[in-house]
C-alpha positions in Angstrom: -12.0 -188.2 92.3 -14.3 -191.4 93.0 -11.9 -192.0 95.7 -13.0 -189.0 97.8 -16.7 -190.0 97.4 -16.4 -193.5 98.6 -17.6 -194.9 102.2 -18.5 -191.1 103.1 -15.7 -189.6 102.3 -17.4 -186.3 101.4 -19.6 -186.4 104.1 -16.9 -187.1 106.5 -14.8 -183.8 104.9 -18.2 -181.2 105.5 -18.8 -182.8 108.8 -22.6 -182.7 108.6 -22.8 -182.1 112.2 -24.2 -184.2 115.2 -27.3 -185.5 113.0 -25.5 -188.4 111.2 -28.9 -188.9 109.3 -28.6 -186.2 107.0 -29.3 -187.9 103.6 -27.7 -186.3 100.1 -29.9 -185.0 97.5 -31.2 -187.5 95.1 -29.9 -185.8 91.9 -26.3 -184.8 93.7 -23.4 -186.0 91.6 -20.6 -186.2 94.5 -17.9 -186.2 91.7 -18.7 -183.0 90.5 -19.9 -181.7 93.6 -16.3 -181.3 95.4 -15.3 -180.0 92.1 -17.2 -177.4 92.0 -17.0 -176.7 96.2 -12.9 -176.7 95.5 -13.7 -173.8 92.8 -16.1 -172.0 95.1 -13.6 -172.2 97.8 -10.5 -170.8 95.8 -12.6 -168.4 94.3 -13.8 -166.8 97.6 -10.3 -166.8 99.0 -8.9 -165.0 96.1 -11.5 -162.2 95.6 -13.5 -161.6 98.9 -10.8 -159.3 100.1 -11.5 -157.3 97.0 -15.1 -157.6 96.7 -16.4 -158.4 99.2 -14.6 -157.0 102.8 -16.5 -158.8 105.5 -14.7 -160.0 108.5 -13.0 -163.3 107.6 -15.0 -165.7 110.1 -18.1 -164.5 108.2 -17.4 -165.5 104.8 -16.2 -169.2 106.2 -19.5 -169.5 108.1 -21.2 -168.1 105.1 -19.3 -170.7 102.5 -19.8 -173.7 105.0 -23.4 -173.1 105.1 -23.8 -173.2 101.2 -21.9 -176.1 100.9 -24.0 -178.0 103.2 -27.4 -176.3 102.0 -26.1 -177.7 98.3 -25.3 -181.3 99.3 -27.8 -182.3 101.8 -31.4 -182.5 102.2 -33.1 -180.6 104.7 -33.7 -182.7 107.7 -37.7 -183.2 108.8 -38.0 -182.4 112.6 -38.8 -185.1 115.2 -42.0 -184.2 116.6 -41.1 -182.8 120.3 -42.6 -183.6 123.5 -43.8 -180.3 125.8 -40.8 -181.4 128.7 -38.2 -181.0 125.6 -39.2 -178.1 124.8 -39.6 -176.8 128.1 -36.0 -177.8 128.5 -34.4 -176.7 124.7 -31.9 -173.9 125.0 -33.6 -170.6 123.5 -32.1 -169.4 120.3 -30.5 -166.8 121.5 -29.1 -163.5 118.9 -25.3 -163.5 118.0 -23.5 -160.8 120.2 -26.5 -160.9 123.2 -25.0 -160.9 126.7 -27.2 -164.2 127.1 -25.4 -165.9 124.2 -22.0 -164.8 125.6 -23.0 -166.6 129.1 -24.3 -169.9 127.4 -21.2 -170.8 125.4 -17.7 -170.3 124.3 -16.9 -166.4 123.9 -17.8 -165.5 120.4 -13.9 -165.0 119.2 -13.2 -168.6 120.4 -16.1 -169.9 118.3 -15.3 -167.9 115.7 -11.3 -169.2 115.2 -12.9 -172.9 116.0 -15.0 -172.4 113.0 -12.7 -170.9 110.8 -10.1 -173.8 112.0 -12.4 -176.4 111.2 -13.3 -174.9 107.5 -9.3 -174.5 107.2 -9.0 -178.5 107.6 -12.0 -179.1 105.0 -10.3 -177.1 102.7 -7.0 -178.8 103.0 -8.8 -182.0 102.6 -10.8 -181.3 99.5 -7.9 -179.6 98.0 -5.3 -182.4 98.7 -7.4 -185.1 95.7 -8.4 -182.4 93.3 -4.3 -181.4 93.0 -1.9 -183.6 94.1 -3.2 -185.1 90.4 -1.8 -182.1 89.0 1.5 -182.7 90.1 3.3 -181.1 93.8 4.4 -178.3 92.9 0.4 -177.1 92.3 -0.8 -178.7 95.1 1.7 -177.2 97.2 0.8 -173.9 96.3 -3.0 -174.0 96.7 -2.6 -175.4 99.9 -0.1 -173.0 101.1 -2.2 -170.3 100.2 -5.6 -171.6 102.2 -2.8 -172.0 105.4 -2.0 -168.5 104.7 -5.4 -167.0 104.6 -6.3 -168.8 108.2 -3.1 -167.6 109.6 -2.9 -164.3 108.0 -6.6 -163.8 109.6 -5.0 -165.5 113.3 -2.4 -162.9 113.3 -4.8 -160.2 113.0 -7.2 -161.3 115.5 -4.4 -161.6 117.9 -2.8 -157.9 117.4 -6.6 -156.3 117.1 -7.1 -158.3 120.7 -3.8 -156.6 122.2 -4.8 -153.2 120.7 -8.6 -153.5 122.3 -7.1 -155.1 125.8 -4.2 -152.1 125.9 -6.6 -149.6 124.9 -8.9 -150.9 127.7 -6.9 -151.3 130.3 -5.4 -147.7 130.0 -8.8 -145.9 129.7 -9.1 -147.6 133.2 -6.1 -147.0 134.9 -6.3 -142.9 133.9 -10.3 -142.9 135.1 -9.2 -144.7 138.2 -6.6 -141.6 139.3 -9.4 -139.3 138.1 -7.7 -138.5 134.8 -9.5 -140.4 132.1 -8.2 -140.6 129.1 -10.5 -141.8 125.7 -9.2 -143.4 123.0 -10.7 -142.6 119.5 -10.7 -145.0 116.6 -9.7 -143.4 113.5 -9.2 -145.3 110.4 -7.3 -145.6 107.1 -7.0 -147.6 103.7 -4.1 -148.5 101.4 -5.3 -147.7 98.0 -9.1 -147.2 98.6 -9.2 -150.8 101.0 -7.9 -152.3 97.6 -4.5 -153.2 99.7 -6.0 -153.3 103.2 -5.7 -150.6 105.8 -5.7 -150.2 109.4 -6.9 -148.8 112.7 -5.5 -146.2 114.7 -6.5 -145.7 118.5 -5.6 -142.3 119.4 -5.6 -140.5 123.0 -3.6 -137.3 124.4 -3.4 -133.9 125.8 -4.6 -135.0 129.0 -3.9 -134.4 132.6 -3.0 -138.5 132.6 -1.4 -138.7 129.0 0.7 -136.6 126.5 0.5 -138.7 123.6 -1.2 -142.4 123.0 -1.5 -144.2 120.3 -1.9 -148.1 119.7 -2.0 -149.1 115.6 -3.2 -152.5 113.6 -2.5 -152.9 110.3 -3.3 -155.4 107.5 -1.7 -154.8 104.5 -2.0 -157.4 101.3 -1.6 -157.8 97.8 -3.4 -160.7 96.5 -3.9 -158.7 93.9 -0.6 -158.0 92.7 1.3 -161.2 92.7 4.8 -160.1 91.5 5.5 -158.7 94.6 7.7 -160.3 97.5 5.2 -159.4 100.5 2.3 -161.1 100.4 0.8 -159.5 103.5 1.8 -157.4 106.7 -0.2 -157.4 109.9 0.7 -154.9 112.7 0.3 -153.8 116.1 2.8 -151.0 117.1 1.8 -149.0 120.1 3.9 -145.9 121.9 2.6 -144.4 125.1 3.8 -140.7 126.6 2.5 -140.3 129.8 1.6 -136.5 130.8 4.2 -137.4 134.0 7.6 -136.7 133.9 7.9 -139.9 136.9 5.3 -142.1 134.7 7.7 -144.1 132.0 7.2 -144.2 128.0 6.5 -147.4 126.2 7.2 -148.9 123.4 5.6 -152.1 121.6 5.9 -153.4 118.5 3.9 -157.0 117.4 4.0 -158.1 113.9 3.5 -160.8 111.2 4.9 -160.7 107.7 4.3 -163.5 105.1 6.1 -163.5 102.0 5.0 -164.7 98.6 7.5 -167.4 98.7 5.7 -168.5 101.6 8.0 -168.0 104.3 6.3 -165.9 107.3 8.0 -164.6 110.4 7.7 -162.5 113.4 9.2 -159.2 114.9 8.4 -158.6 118.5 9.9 -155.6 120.3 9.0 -154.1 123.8 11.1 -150.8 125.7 10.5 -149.0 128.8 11.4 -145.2 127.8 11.6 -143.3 131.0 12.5 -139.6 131.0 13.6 -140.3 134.9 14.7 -144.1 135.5 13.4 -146.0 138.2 15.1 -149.3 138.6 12.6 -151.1 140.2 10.1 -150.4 137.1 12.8 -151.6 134.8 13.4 -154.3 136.7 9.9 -155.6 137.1 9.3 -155.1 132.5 12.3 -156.8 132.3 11.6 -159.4 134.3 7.9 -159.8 132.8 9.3 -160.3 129.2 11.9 -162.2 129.9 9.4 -164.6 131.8 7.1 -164.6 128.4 10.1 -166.0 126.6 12.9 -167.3 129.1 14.9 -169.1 126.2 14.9 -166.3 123.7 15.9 -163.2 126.2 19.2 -163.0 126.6 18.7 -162.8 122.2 16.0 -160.7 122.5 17.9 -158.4 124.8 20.8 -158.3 123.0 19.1 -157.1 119.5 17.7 -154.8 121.2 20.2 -153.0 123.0 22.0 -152.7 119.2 19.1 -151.6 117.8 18.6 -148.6 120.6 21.9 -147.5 120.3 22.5 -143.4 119.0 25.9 -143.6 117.9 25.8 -139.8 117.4 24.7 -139.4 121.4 26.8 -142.5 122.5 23.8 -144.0 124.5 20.7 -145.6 124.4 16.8 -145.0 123.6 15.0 -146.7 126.5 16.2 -148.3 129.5 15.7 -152.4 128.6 14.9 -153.5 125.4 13.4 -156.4 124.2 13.6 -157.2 120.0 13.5 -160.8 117.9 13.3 -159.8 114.2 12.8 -162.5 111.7 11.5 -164.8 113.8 10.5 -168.2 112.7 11.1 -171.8 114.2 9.2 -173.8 112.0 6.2 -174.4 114.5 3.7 -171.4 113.6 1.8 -172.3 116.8 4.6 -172.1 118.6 5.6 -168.8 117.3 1.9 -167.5 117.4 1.7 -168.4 121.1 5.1 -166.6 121.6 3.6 -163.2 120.0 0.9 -163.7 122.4 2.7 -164.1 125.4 5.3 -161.0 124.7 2.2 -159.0 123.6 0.6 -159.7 127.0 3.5 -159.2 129.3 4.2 -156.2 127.7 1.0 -154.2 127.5 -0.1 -155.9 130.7 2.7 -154.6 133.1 3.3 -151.3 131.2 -0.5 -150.8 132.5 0.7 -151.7 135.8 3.5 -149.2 135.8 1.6 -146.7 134.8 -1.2 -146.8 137.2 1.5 -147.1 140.2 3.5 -144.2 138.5 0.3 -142.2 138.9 -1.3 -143.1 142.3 2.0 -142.0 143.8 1.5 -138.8 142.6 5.2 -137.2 142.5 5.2 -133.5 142.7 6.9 -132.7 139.6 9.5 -129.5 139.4 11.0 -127.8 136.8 13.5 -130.0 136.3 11.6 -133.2 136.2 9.7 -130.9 133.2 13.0 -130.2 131.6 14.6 -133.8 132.1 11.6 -135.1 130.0 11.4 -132.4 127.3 15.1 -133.6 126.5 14.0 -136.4 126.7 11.3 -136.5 124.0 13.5 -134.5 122.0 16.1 -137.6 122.3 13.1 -139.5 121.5 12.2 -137.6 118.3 15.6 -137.7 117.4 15.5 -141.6 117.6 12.7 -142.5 115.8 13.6 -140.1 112.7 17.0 -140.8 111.9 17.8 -144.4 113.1 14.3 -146.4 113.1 13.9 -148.5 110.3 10.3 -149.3 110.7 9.2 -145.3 110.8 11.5 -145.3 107.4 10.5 -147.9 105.9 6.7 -147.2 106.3 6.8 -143.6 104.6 8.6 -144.6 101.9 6.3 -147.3 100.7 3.4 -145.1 100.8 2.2 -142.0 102.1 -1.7 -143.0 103.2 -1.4 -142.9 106.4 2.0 -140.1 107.5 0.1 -139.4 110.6 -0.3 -142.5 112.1 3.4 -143.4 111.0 4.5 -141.1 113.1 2.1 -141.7 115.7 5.0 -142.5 118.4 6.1 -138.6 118.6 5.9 -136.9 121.7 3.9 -134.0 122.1 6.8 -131.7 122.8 10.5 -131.0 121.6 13.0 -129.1 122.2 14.3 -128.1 118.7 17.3 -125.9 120.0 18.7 -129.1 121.3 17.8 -131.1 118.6 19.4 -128.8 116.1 22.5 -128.9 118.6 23.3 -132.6 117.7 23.9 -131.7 113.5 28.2 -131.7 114.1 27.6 -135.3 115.6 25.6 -136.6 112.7 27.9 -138.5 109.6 26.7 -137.1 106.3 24.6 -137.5 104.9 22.4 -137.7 107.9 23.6 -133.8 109.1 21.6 -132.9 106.1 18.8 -135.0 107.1 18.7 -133.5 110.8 18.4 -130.4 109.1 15.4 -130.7 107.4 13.6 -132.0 110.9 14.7 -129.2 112.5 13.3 -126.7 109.4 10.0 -128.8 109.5 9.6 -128.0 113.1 8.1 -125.1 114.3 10.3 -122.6 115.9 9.1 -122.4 119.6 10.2 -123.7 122.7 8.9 -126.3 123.4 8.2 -127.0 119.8 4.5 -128.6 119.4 4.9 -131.7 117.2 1.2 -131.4 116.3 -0.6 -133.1 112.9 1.0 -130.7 110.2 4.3 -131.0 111.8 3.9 -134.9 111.3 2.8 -134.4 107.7 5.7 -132.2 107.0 8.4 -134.2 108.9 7.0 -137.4 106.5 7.4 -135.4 103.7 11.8 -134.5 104.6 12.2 -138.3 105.7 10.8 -139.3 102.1 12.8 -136.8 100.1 16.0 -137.3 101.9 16.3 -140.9 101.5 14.9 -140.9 97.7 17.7 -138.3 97.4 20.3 -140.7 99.5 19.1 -144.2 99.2 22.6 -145.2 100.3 21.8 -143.5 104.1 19.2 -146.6 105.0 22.5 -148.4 105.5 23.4 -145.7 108.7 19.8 -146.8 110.2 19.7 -149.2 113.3 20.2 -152.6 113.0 19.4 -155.5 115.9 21.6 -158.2 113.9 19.0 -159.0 111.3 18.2 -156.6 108.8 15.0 -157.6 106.7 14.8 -155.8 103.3 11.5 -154.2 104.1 10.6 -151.6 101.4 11.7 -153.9 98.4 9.1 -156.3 99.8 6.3 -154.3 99.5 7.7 -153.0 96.1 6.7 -154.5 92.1 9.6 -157.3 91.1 
């Protein structure tokens, strides 16, 4: 341990900041000091989840300032002359409009200062258990990597959710439609195993249905499980107009307890009436945000969107990597956050010129995208593994699940597809069609959600063998058994 103390070695791992003059306390043993900082540190990684749910660049600011307050003595001030203080920056409040102008945006200083606390922790760790032999000291550090990146990959799918959200409420208020979104929330287990945040918009003149998830789930308390954590962005849009297209978007990052972590990205433009120049123009943006993955990316998707039973595809171009990990997890990162951008950033595009042109819509362009959403519907519930997989591990958050139904259905023709369905899935169509109210057009409303959850998680607890029907892009990750006790 001496080793770490010597010619400034602890000082140089807490960075003490521009004033190299900071002294230590006389009665400091340096020793024991890192010691007990490496215990603090694990300590608060492992339990402030649990305890103590503040957002994660808090605690780090929090733990860095009690480190330093512990080691070093305060620092008398150097009397100032009136020009210096005439010309001192103001201290100005955290979150002020002035503080914004006068430095970095407060996310960027946030991820720079739980980036730096990151490295000190690797450093401190690296003496205190290499000693106890690799395969420990692997593992501790591993797990402080995690924690930064599992707290990068949310702030990047929370930032897509508030930009998305953002730019829509803008391009509906700009046509003189606006649309709000409202924030409604929800928690695995009481917040014990995360939760998430649903952004929720519809019935409007501009929008049918809108909603853009996050999700963080964990389970640092429950370590015999696969999945260590799951963070989420998925995001469907239904425009009000038949000529304005669907969207969907899917961002997410999964680490395992093994600690492997990987990516799925997905992105398709659902129109209920083509137009070729908007599919050409999302194609083109995604395939620009990652020029040597799309011919991949396009082909996993165009399996994964197929109906056998309707011998055609959901969406128009489809864009899907699952598993998705090159060994550079900046590189990766910055590949979720260029396919996130394009994405969300020209689906608002389309939408806003979709609605300036204003197309007169008949009764046909009504009835081409009620068939549509039924096709949709029909999609989602018997093919889409994510929709699956998410009800069957819990049953928290049903609503928001199925958050990427449309409004509207057409359960005659839904019920019309049963003879093209391989058992057992007939059986399954059945039970969508019973859950549905019997109108035309069917409202897909809250309860209907809550009931159609409820025939998804029967069916396939009754025929566990029928996951194997579900769409596949190529990859297949074994999702639920993740998230389940080993």
């Amino acid at each position: 341990m001496a080793d770490l103390v010597d010619d400034g070695g602890v000082l140089d791992r807490l960075e003490p900041g521009p004033d190299r003059r900071r002294q230590l306390h006389a009665d400091v043993d340096p020793a024991a000091y890192v010691v007990n900082v490496v215990t603090f540190l694990v300590s608060t990684i492992a339990v402030q989840r649990l305890l103590a749910p503040l957002p994660d660049d808090q605690v780090l600011r929090e733990v860095l300032r009690m480190a330093r307050a512990a080691l070093f003595r305060p620092v008398t001030p150097t009397p100032r002359t009136a020009s210096a203080t005439a010309s001192a920056r103001p201290r100005v409040p955290a979150g002020s409009s002035a503080g914004a102008a006068e430095g970095p945006p407060r996310d960027q200083r946030a991820a720079e200062v739980g980036e730096r606390l990151g490295q000190h922790r690797r450093g401190l760790l690296e003496a205190r258990f290499q000693r106890r032999g690799p395969v420990c000291y692997r593992r501790v550090v591993s797990q402080v990597a995690a924690g930064t990146a599992r707290a990068r990959a949310l702030a990047l799918v929370e930032s897509i959710q508030t930009g998305f959200a953002t730019a829509l409420e803008s391009v509906t208020a700009a046509v003189g439609a606006p649309s709000r979104f409202e924030a409604i929330r929800w928690q695995r287990d009481g917040g014990r195993h995360g939760g998430g945040v649903r952004l929720g918009a519809g019935d409007t003149a501009a929008l049918d249905r809108a909603s853009i998830n996050v999700s963080q789930v964990h389970y640092d308390d429950e370590p015999d499980r696969a999945l260590s954590s799951a963070t989420a962005l998925s995001t469907i849009i239904h425009p009000a107009s038949p000529h304005a297209p669907s969207v969907h978007i899917h961002v997410s990052w999964t680490e395992l307890r093994s600690g492997r972590a990987y990516w799925r990205l997905m992105a398709d433009l659902n129109p209920a009436i083509p137009d070729q120049v908007a599919t050409a123009s999302f194609t083109a943006a995604l395939r620009d945000a990652a020029p040597e993955l799309a011919e991949l990316a396009r082909s996993q998707g165009d399996r994964y969107f197929w109906i056998p039973a309707l011998g055609r595809h959901r969406g128009v171009t489809h864009f899907y990597l699952e598993d998705h990990a090159t060994g550079d997890p900046d590189a990766d990162e910055a590949l979720a956050r260029r396919v996130g951008a394009a994405a969300t950033g020209t689906y608002a595009r389309l939408l806003d010129e979709a609605l300036r042109r204003a197309t007169p819509i008949t009764a046909d362009d009504r009835a081409r995208q009620l068939a549509y959403h039924t096709l949709y519907l029909f999609q989602v519930l018997t093919l889409d593994r994510g929709t699956t997989a998410g009800l069957l591990i819990h049953d928290q958050n049903d609503v928001g699940i199925l958050g990427s139904l449309p409004a509207r259905v057409d359960r005659a023709l839904l019920g019309s597809w049963r003879a093209r369905m391989p058992p057992p899935q007939d059986a399954l169509l059945d039970a969508i069609v019973a859950a549905l109210p019997d109108a035309r057009p069917s409202p897909v409303d809250e309860p209907t959600k809550v009931a159609l959850a409820r025939a998804l998680r029967a069916h396939y607890q009754a025929h566990p063998e029928a996951l194997a029907l579900q769409a596949s892009g190529g990859v297949t990750v074994p999702t639920v058994a993740n998230h389940r006790a080993g």
